[in-house]
C-alpha positions in Angstrom: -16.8 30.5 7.7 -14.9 27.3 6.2 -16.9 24.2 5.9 -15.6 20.8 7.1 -14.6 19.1 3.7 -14.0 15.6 4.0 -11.1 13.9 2.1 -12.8 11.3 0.9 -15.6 13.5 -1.1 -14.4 17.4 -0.7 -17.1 17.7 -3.3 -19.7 16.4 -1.8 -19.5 18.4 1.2 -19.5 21.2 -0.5 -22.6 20.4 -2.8 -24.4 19.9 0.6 -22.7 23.0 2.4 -23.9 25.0 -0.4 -27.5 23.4 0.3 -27.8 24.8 3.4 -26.8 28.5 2.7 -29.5 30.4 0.9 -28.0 31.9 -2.1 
């Protein structure tokens, strides 16, 4: 499963992503 990353803040998207997958 690929997250949508967005241009603008790849990072950020990721960061959040991340969030909502226990790890």
């Amino acid at each position: 499963f690929m997250p949508i990353v967005v241009e603008s803040t790849p990072l950020a998207d990721f960061e959040n992503w991340s969030s909502l997958i226990p790890s």
